[in-house]
N, C-alpha and C positions, 0 to 999 in steps of 0.2 A: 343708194344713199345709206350710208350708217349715222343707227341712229344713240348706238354706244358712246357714252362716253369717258376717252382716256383717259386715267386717274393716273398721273406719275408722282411717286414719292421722293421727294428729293432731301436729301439727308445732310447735313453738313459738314463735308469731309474735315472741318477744321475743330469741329466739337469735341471728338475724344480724343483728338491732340490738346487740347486744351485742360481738360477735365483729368488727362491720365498724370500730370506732374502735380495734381491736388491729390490724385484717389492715392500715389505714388510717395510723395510727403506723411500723407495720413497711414501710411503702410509702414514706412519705416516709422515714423514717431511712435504710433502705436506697439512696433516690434521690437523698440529698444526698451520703454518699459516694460514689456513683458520680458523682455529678457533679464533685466535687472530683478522683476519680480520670482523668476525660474529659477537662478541664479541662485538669490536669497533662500529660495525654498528648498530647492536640493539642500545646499549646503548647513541648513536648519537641520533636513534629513540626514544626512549624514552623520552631523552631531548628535543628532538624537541614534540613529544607530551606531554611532563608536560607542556612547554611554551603554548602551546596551550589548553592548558584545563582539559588535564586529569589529575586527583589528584593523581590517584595508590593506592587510599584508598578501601582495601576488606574487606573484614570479621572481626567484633569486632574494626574495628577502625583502623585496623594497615595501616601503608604506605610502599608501597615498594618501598625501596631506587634505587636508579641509580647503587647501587657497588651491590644492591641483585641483580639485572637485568643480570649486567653483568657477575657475578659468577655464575647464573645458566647457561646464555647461555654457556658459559667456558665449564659447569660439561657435560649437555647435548650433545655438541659436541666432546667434548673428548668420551663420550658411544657414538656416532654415528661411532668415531676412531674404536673404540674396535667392535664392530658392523660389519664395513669393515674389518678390518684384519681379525677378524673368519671366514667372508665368503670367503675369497681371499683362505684363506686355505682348506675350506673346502667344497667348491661350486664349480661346472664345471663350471657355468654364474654366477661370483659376483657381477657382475653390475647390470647383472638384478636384483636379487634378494636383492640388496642395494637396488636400487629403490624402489622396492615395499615395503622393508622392512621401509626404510625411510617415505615414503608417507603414508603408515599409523600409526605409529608411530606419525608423524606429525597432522595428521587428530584428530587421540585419546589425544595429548596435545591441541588439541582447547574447549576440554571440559571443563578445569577446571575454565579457564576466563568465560566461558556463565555460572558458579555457584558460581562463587566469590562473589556473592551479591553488584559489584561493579557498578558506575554510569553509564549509557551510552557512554557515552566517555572514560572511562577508560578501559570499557570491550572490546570496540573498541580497545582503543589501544594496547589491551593487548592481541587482534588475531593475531594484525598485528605485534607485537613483537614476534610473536612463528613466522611468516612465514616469518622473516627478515633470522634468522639464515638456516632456512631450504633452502633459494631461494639463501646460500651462501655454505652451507656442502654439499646438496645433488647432484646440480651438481659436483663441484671440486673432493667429494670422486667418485660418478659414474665415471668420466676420468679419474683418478687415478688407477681402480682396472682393467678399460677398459675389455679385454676380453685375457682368459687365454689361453695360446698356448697351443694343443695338444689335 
């Protein structure tokens, strides 16, 4: 005779089907003001370094406008949206793996400013315009996706 008693945990397969198009809404909601907020703030940076010296002029002559500045960071953080929502769904630790995903990501966009052929100052400012938006998406989406129950 056993005198053990079986403890089965029984989990609700319908629960984080339920819960993932709430945590999922609240991801994107949350990521499109931060985007809008990143957006605003680069392109604040920007102006404040074209008053300051940087031209934005790279390769062949061209200038990059303050409305291009701003619609990439836009396009870029909307994929960093789409980025967190795959992992939310399909990662045990989304956070984590946003992080890290993010953070190099970020690191591989500091290359193209160090070959733009652009002046000292514009290359300058044009690192520190990839890490305005990252030091506004990476945190907000990492709290956002936080850690999955279960």
């Amino acid at each position: 005779m056993n005198s053990m008693k079986e403890t089965a945990v029984v989990t609700d397969p319908g629960a984080d089907r339920t819960s993932h198009p709430r945590r999922l809404r609240r991801l994107v909601g949350t990521g499109f003001i931060a985007t809008l907020a990143a957006a605003a703030a680069t392109t604040l940076a920007a102006a404040l370094a074209r008053a300051a010296g940087a031209d934005f002029v790279v390769h062949g002559g061209e200038t990059i406008p303050l409305s291009g500045i701003t619609v990439v960071t836009g396009f870029f953080s909307a994929v960093g949206i789409v980025i967190a929502a795959a992992l939310l769904r399909l990662s045990a630790r989304p956070a984590e793996r946003f992080v890290w995903t993010a953070m190099s990501l970020t690191a591989v966009s500091l290359i193209p400013p160090l070959l733009s052929g652009a002046t000292t100052a514009t290359t300058t400012a044009l690192l520190g315009l990839h890490l305005v938006p990252a030091a506004v998406m990476i945190p907000t989406l990492t709290r956002s996706l936080g850690t999955r129950a279960g």
